[in-house]
N, C-alpha and C positions, 0 to 999 in steps of 0.2 A: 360737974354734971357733964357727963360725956353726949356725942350726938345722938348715940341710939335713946339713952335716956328724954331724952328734946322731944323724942318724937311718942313717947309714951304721957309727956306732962307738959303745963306750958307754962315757961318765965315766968317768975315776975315782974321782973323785969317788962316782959310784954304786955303784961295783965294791966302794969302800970302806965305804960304809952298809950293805950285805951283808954283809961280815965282821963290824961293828958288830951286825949284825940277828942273825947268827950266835951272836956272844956273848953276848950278853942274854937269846935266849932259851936257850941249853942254862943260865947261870950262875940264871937260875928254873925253867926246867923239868925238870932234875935232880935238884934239892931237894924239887921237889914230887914230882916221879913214885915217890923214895924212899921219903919220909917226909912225905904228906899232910897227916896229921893231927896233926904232931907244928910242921913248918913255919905251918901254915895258925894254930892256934890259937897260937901263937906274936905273931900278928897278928890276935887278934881274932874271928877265928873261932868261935862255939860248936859250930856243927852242920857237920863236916866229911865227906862224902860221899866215901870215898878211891877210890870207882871211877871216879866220876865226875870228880875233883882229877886220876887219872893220866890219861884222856883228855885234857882238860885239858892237860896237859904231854905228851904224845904229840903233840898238835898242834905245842906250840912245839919241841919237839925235832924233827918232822919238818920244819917250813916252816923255822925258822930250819937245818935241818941241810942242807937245799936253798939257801939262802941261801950256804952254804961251797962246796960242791960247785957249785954254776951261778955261782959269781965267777966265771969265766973266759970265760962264755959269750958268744955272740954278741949282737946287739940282737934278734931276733928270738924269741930266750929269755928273754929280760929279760924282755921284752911279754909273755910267759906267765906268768913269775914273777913282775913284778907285778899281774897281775889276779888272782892267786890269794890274795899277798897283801891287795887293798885289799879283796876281799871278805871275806879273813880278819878285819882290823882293822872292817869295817864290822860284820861280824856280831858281833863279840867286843864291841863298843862298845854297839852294840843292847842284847845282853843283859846288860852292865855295868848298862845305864842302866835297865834292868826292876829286876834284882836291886836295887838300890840304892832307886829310886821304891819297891819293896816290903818294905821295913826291912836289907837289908843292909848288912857290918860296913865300919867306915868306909875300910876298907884296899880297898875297890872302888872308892874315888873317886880312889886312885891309880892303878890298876888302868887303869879309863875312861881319866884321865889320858894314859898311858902307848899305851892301845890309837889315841886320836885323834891322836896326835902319829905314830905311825908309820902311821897311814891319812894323816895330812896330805903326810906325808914321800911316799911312795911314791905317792899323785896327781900330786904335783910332780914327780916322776921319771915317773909314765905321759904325763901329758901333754908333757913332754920330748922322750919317745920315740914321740912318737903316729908311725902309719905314712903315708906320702904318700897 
């Protein structure tokens, strides 16, 4: 598949990280939007804000639940759904990395982790699909 082809069709590869991106986040933000405070201090947590933990998983349950539902879609969707994503993962990464520089619990450095590895994923696929 050469690149001008990329920009006319999209991966499967990509099509696949989506349902991947899918699962991950309904399989955490689930648990959290449930039971907050029960999951959170589980790992460390002392001071669990549960209003704030459901937004929190409202996010992931809505971007990853777009992540299932726009698997099918065109490259022109893609380009939407990932910019929504990489600013997700950028902002989320940001305030990993406050919370943690300001004594938080060590389970955000998975967290960070977690958030920069799917900002790295999904630049790799924007720029993929960058538009002519």
């Amino acid at each position: 598949m050469t690149d001008d082809s990329l920009n006319d069709s999209v991966p499967s590869a990509l099509r696949r990280c989506f349902v991947a991106h899918f699962a991950i986040d309904w399989l955490v933000g689930v648990p959290l939007f449930l039971a907050p405070e029960a999951i959170l201090k589980l790992f460390g947590w002392h001071f669990v804000d549960p209003i704030a933990t459901r937004l929190f998983a409202a996010a992931l349950l809505g971007i990853g639940g777009q992540s299932w539902l726009g698997r099918n879609a065109g490259v022109k969707e893609f380009r939407g759904m990932l910019n929504l994503k990489i600013i997700w993962a950028a902002a989320a990464s940001l305030g990993l990395l406050i919370g943690i520089l300001t004594g938080g619990p060590i389970l955000a450095w998975l967290g960070l982790g977690v958030f920069l590895s799917f900002l790295a994923l999904w630049l790799f696929w924007r720029f993929r699909l960058r538009a002519n």
